[in-house]
C-alpha positions as CSV (number, residue, x, y, z in Angstrom):
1,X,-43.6,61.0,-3.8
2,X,-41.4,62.8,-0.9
3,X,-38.1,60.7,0.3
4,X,-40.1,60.6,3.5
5,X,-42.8,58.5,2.0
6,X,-40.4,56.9,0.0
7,X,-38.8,55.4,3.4
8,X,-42.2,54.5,5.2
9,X,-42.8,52.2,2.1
10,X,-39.6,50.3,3.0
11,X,-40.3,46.9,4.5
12,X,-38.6,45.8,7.4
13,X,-36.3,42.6,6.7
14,X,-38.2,40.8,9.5
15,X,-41.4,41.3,7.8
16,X,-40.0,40.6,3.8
17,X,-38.5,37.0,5.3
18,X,-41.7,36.0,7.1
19,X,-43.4,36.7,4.2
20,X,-41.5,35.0,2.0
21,X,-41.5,32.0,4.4
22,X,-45.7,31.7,4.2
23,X,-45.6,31.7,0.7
24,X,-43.6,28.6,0.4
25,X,-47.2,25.9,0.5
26,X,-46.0,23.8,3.1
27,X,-49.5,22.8,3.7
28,X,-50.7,19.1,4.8
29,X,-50.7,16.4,3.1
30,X,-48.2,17.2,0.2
31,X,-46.2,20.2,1.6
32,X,-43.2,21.5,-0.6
33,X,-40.4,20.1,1.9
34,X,-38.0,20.6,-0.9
35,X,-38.5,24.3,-1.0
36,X,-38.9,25.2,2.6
37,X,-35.9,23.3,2.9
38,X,-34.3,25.9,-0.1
39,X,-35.4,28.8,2.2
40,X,-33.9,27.7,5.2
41,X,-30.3,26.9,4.1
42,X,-30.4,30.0,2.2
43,X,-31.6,31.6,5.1
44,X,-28.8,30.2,7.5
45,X,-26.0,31.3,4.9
46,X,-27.7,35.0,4.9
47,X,-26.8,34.8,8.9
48,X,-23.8,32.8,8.7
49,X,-25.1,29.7,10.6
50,X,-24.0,26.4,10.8
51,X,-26.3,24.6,9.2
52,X,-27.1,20.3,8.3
53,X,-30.2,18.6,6.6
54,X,-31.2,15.5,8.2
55,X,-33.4,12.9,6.7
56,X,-34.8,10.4,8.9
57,X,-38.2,9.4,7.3
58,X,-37.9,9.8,3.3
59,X,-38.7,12.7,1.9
60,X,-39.3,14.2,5.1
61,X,-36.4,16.7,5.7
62,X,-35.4,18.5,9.2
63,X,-33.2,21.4,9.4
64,X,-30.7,21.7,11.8
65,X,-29.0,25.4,12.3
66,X,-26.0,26.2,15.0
67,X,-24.9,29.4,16.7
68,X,-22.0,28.2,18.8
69,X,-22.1,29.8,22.3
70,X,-18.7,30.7,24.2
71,X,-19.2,28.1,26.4
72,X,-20.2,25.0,24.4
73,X,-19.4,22.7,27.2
74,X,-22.7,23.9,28.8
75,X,-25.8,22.7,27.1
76,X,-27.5,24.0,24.7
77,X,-30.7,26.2,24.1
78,X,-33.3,24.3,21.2
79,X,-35.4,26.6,19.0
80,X,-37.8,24.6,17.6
81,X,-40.6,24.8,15.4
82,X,-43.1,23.0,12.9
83,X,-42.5,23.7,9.3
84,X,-45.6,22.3,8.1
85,X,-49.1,24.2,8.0
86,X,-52.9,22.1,8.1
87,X,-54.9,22.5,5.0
88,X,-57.3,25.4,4.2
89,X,-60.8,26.2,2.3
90,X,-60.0,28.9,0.2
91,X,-63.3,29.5,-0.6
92,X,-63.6,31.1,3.2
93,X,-60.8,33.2,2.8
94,X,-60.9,36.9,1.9
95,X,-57.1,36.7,0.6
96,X,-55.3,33.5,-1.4
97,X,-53.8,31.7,1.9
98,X,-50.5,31.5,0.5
99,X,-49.5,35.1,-1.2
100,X,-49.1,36.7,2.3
101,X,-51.0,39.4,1.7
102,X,-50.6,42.8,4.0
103,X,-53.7,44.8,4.1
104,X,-53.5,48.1,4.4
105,X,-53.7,48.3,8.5
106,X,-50.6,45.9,8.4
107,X,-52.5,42.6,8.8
108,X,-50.2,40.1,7.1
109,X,-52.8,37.4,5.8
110,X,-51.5,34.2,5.4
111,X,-52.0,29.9,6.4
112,X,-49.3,29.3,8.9
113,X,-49.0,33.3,10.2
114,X,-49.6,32.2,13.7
115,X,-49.5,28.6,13.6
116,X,-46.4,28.3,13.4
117,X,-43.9,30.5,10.9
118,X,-43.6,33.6,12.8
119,X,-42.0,31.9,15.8
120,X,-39.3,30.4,13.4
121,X,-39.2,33.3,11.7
122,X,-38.6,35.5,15.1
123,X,-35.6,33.1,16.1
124,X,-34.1,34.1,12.9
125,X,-34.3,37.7,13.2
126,X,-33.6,37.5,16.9
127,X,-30.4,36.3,15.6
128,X,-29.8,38.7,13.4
129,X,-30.2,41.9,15.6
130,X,-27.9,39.7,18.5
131,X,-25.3,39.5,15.7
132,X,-25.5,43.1,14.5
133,X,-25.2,44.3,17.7
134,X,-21.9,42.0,18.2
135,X,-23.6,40.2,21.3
136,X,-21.8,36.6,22.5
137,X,-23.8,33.8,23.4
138,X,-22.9,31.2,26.8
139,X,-24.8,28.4,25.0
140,X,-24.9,27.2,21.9
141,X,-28.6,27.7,20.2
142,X,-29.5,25.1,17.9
143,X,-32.6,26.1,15.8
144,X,-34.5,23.1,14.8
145,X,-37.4,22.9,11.9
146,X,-38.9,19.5,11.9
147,X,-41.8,17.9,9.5
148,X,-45.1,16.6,10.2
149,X,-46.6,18.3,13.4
150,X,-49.8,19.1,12.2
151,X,-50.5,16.0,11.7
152,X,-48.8,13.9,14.8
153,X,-45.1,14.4,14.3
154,X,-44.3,10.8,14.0
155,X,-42.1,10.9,11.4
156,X,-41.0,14.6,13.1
157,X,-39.9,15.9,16.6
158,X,-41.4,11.6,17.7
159,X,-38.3,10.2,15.0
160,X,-35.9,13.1,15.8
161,X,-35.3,12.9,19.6
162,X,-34.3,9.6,19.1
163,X,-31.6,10.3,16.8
164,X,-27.6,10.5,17.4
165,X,-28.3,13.6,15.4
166,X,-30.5,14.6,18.6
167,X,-28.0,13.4,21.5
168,X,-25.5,15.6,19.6
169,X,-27.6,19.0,20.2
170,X,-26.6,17.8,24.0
171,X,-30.1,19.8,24.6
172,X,-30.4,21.9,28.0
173,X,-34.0,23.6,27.3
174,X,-36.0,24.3,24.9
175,X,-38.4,26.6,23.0
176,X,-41.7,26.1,21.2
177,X,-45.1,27.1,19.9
178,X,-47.9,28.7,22.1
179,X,-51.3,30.6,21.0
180,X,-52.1,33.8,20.2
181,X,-54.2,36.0,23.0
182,X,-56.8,38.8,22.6
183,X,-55.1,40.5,25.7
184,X,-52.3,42.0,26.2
185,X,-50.5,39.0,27.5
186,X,-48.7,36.1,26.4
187,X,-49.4,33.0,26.8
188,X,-46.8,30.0,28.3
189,X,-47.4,26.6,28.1
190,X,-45.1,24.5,30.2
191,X,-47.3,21.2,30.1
192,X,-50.1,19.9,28.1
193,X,-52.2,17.1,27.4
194,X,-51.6,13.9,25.5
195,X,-53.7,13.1,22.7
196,X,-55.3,9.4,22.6
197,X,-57.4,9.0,19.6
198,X,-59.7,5.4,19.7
199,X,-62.0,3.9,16.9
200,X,-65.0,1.6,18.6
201,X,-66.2,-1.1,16.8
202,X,-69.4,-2.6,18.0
203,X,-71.3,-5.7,16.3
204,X,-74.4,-7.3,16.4
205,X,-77.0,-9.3,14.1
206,X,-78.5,-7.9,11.2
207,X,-82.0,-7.9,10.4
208,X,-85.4,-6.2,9.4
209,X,-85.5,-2.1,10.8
210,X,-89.2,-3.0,11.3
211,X,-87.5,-5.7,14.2
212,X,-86.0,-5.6,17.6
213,X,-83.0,-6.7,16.3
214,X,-80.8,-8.5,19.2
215,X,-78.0,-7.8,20.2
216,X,-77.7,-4.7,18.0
217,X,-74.7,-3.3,17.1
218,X,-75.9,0.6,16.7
219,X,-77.3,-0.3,20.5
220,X,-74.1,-1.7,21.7
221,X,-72.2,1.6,20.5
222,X,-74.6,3.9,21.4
223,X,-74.9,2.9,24.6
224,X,-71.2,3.1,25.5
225,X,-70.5,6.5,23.4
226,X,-73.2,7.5,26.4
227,X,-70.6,6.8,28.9
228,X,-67.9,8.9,26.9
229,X,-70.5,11.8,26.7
230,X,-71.2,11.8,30.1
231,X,-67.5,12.1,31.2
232,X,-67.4,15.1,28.9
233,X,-70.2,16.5,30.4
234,X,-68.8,16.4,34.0
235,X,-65.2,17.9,33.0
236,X,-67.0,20.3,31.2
237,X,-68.8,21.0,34.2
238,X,-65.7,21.5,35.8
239,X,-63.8,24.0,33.8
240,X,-67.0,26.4,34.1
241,X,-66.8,26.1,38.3
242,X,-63.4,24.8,39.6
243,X,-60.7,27.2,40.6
244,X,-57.0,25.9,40.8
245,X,-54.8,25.9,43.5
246,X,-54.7,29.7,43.5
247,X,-57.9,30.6,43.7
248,X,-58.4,31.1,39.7
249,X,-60.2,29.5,37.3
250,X,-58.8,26.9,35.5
251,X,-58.4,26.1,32.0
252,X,-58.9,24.0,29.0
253,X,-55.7,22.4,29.4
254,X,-56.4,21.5,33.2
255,X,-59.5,19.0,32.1
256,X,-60.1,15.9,30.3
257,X,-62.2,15.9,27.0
258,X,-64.1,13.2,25.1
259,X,-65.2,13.9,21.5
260,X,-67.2,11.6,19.2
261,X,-65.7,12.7,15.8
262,X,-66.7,9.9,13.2
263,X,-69.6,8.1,13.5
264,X,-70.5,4.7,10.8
265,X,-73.3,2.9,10.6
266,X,-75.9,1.0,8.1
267,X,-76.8,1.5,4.5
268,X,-80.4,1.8,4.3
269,X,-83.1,3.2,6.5
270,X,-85.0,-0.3,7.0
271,X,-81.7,-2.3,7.5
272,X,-80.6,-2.9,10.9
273,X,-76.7,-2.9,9.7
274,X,-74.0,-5.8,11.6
275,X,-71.4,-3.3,12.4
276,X,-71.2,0.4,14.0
277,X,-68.0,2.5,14.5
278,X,-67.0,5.5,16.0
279,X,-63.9,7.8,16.2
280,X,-63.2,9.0,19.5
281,X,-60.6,12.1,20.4
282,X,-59.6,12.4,23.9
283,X,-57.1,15.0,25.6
284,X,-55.9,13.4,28.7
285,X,-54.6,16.4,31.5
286,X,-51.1,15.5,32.7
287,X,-52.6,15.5,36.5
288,X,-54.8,12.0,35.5
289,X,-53.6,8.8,36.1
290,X,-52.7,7.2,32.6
291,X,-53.7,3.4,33.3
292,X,-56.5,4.2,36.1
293,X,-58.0,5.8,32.9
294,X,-56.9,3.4,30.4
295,X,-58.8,0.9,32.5
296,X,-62.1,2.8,33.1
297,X,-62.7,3.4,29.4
298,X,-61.9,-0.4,29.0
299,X,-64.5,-0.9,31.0
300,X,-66.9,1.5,29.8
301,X,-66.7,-0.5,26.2
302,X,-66.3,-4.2,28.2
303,X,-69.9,-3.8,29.2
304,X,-71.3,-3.6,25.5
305,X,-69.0,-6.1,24.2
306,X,-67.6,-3.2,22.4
307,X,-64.0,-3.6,20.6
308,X,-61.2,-0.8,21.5
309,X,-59.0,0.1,18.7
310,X,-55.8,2.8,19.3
311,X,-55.3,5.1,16.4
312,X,-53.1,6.9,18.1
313,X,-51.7,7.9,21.6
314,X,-49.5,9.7,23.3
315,X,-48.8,8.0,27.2
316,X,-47.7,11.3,28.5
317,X,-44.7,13.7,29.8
318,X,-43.7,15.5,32.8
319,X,-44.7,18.9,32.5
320,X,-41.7,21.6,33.2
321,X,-42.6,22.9,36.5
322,X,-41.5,26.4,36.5
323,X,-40.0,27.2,39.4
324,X,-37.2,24.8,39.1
325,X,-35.4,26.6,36.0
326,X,-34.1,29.9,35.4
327,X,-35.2,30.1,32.3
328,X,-38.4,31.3,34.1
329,X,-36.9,34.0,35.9
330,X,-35.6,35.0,32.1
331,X,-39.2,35.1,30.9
332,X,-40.7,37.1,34.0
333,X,-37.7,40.0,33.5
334,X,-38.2,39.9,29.7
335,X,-42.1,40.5,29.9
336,X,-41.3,43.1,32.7
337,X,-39.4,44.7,30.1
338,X,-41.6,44.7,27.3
339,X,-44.5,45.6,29.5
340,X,-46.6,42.6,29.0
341,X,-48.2,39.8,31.3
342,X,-47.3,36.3,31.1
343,X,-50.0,33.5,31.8
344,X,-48.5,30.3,32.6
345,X,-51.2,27.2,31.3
346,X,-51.4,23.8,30.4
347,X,-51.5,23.6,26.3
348,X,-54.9,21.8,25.2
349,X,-53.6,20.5,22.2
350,X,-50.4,18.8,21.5
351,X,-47.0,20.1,20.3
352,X,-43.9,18.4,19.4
353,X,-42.7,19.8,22.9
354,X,-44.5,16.8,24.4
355,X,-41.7,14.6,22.6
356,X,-39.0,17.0,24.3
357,X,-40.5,16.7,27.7
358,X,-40.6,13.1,27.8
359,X,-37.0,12.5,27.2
360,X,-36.2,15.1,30.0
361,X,-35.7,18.1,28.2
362,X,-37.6,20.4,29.9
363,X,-39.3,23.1,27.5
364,X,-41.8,26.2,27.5
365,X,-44.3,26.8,24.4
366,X,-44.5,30.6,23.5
367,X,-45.6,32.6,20.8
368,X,-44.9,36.8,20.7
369,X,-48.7,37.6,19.8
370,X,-51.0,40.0,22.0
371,X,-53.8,41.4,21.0
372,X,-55.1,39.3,18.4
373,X,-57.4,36.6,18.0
374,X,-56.7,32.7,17.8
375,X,-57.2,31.7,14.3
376,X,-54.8,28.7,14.4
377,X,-56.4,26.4,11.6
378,X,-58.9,29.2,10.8
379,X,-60.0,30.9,7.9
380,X,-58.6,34.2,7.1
381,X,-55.3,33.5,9.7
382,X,-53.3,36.3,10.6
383,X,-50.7,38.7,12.2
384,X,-49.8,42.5,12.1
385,X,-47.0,43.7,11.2
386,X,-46.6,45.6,14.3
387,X,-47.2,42.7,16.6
388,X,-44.8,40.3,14.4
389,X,-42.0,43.1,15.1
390,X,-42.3,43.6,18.4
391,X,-42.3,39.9,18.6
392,X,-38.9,40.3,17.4
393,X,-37.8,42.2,20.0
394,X,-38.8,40.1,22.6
395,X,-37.0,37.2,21.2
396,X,-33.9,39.3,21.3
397,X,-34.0,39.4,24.7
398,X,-35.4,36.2,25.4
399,X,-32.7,33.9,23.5
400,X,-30.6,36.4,24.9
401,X,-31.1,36.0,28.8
402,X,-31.9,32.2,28.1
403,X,-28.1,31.7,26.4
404,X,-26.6,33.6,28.9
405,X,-28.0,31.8,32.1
């Protein structure tokens, strides 16, 4: 083998850490905290960070790391991310989830390659180029990697941002997660939609299944899961036909949806069974009124005599309107630079940026990745090689012009 091809076989220092960061099985519902946590302090010596371990929920650990700016009076930049990944079938995957595996055309195959390491991962290098190129900072960054996103953040970012550990960030803006996008573009999520998760419980008398059986239960939820359906089918209605203010379509994160997700009832064909449930997921857009919706779906389930459990809920945060922050300017000059579109929208899902926003700390969601397709919670998740490094740049001016405001 030539020197030459001795060199292309080298691997970037970006791409080894990544890497070595999806093979740690921080995957939902018994992640290796303990290790991740290993990585990261390690990680933060290797750059010279400040760095503290808090533990607010035990056995949950968050990692705290600290550039100090040159100007710590002003406050400070947040770099968060999730360090937790959702669960996989490996039977679906072409590659073991967890080895990070990088094909041949630079594909780096992994659980947690999009959703949500790289962006943590990016910080860090980020860093690391700022520092070799002896760069100084305004504001202090604080890079934060909490628990438990994928599966509410509760005892995450929800916990955190109520901590003295919090208030002592004295937190300015922040940074989070966004999607990947199959054009050359990046996405920016300055809003999204709160998550309200209900269980119905409807009962009735039991009987014969040969009977009219009155009042049934199976009737009573059926009957008001119709009202949720129909809903569904009018905001679905809307996001194939409404434009937005501007004259473009809108988007997922601009409607309201209502999904049946668990349905329970009976235990034999000819019993007409006492008790029906249902799970219900809604996404509520941050434009609707919370109570005026609160109370229609009371009453949707009043008129059955239908029983309204909350699982969970989230009651909702100002989005970060973009024209009142500089940090937007930052974004538009950086994507100038790097030759890329950015497409402001409302996040469909939830991140732990909705905890940040409701406490007044304004924040944008995005992730570095163009030309690729979503497979967040997908089989067979990915990210090239190329795109994860020129991710890297962008982040280096990014945190950059951000810190520097």
């Amino acid at each position: 083998m030539s020197p030459q091809s001795k060199k292309a076989k080298v691997e970037d220092i970006a791409v080894t850490r990544f890497r070595e960061y999806l093979r740690i099985k921080t995957v939902q519902p018994t992640p290796d905290y303990a290790g991740c946590t290993a990585f990261l302090t390690k990680y933060a010596k290797e750059l010279n960070l400040e760095c503290k371990v808090v533990e607010l929920v035990k056995g949950k650990p968050l990692v705290i790391m600290t550039w100090k700016g040159t100007d710590p009076s002003q406050k400070s930049l947040i770099l968060n991310s999730h360090t937790d990944v959702v669960p996989v079938s490996e039977e679906h995957w072409d590659n073991p989830p967890f080895e990070a595996v990088k094909l041949d055309n630079g594909d780096i195959v992994a659980r947690g390659a999009q959703d949500m390491k790289c962006v943590g991962i990016w910080y860090m290098e980020a860093i690391r180029k700022l520092q070799q190129q002896n760069k100084k900072l305004k504001r202090t960054l604080h890079l934060t990697w909490v628990p438990d996103e994928e599966i509410g953040g509760h005892d995450g970012m929800m916990v955190f941002v109520k901590s003295k550990e919090f208030k002592e960030l004295n937190a300015g803006f922040a940074l989070d997660e966004g999607l990947a996008n199959e054009k050359n573009a990046f996405k920016l999520y300055y809003g999204e939609r709160s998550p309200w998760w209900l269980t119905l419980i409807a009962k009735g008398n039991a009987g014969h299944g040969s009977k009219f059986i009155e009042p049934s239960a199976t009737y009573r939820l059926l009957k008001t899961l119709d009202k949720f359906l129909a809903f569904r089918d009018s905001e679905q209605k809307r996001l194939e036909f409404e434009l937005s203010h501007d004259g473009k379509p809108i988007t997922l994160g601009d409607v309201t949806t209502t999904n049946v997700t668990i349905l329970k009832a009976g235990v034999q064909h000819n019993v007409v069974h006492e008790e029906a449930q249902a799970g219900v997921d809604i996404r509520i857009a941050p434009t609707v009124n919370h109570k005026e919706f609160e109370q229609m779906v009371k009453e949707w389930c009043a008129e059955y005599d239908v029983e309204m459990k909350t699982v969970q809920k989230f009651d909702g945060a100002p989005s970060t309107i973009l024209s009142e922050h500089k940090e937007w300017q930052v974004v538009q000059s950086v994507a100038k630079k790097h030759k890329v579109d950015i497409e402001p929208e409302i996040f469909p899902a939830a991140t732990d940026s909705r905890f940040l926003r409701q406490i007044g700390v304004p924040a944008f969601g995005i992730s570095a990745i163009k030309n690729t397709p979503v497979l967040l919670h997908d089989h067979n998740e990915y990210l090239n090689e190329n795109v994860f490094l020129e991710g890297v740049s962008f982040y280096v001016d990014l945190i950059s012009g951000m810190a520097n405001l």
